[in-house]
C-alpha positions as CSV (number, residue, x, y, z in Angstrom):
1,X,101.3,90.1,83.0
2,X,99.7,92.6,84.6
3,X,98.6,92.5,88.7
4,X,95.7,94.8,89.7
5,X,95.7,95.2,93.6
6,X,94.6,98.2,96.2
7,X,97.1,99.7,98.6
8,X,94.6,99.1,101.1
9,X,94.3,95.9,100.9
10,X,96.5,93.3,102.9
11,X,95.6,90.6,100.2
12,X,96.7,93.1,97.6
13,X,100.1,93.7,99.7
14,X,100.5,89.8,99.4
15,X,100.8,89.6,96.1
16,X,102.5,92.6,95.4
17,X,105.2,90.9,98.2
18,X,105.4,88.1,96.0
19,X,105.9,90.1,92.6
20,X,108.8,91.7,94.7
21,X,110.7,88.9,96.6
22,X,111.2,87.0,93.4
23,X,112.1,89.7,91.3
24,X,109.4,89.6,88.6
25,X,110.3,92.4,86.5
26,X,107.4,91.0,83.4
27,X,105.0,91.8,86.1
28,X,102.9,95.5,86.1
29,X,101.4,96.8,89.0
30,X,98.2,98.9,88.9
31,X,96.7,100.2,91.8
32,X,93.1,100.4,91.6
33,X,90.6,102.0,93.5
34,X,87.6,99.8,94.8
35,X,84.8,100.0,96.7
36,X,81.5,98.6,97.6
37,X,79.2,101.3,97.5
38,X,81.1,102.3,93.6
39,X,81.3,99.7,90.9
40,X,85.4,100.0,89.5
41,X,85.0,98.7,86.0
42,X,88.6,98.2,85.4
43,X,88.4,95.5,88.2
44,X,85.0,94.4,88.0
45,X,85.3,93.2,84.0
46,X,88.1,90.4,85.3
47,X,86.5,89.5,88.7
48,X,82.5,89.6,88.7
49,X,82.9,89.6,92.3
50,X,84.9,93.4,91.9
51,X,87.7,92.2,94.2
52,X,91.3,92.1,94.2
53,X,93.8,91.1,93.6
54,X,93.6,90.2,90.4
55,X,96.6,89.0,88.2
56,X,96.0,89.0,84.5
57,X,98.0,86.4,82.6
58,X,98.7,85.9,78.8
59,X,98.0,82.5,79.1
60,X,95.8,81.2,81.6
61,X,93.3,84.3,82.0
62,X,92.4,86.4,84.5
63,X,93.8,84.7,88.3
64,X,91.8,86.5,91.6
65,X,92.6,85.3,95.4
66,X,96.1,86.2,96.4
67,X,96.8,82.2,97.7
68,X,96.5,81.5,94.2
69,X,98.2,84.4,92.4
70,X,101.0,84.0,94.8
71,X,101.2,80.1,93.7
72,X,100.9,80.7,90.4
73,X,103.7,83.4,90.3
74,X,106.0,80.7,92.5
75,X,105.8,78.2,89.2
């Protein structure tokens, strides 16, 4: 899995958290650069909205809102 996040972001900072307090070591972090005035492609092909988080699975697709990544990561 890989988790796509900003380290601006405090919804980003959640998930990484997450990744971190239960020791997910199958889970890559990429920090990603985003912006509203400049479209990040590398974001913006998983979430049409061009937000993160955004945790890509092998299984259930692409997962954005960090409530959701971080319940989906507790499983």
């Amino acid at each position: 899995m890989k988790l796509l996040t900003n380290r601006h972001s405090p919804y980003g900072r959640k998930a990484v958290a997450t990744v971190h307090e239960l020791n997910l070591t199958d889970v890559a972090i990429e920090h990603e650069e985003t912006s509203p005035t400049k479209k990040n492609t590398a974001v913006s092909d998983h979430n049409p909205l061009g937000k993160i988080p955004i945790l890509l699975t092998n299984d259930a697709g692409p997962i954005f809102d960090s409530d959701v990544i971080c319940q989906y990561l507790c499983q």
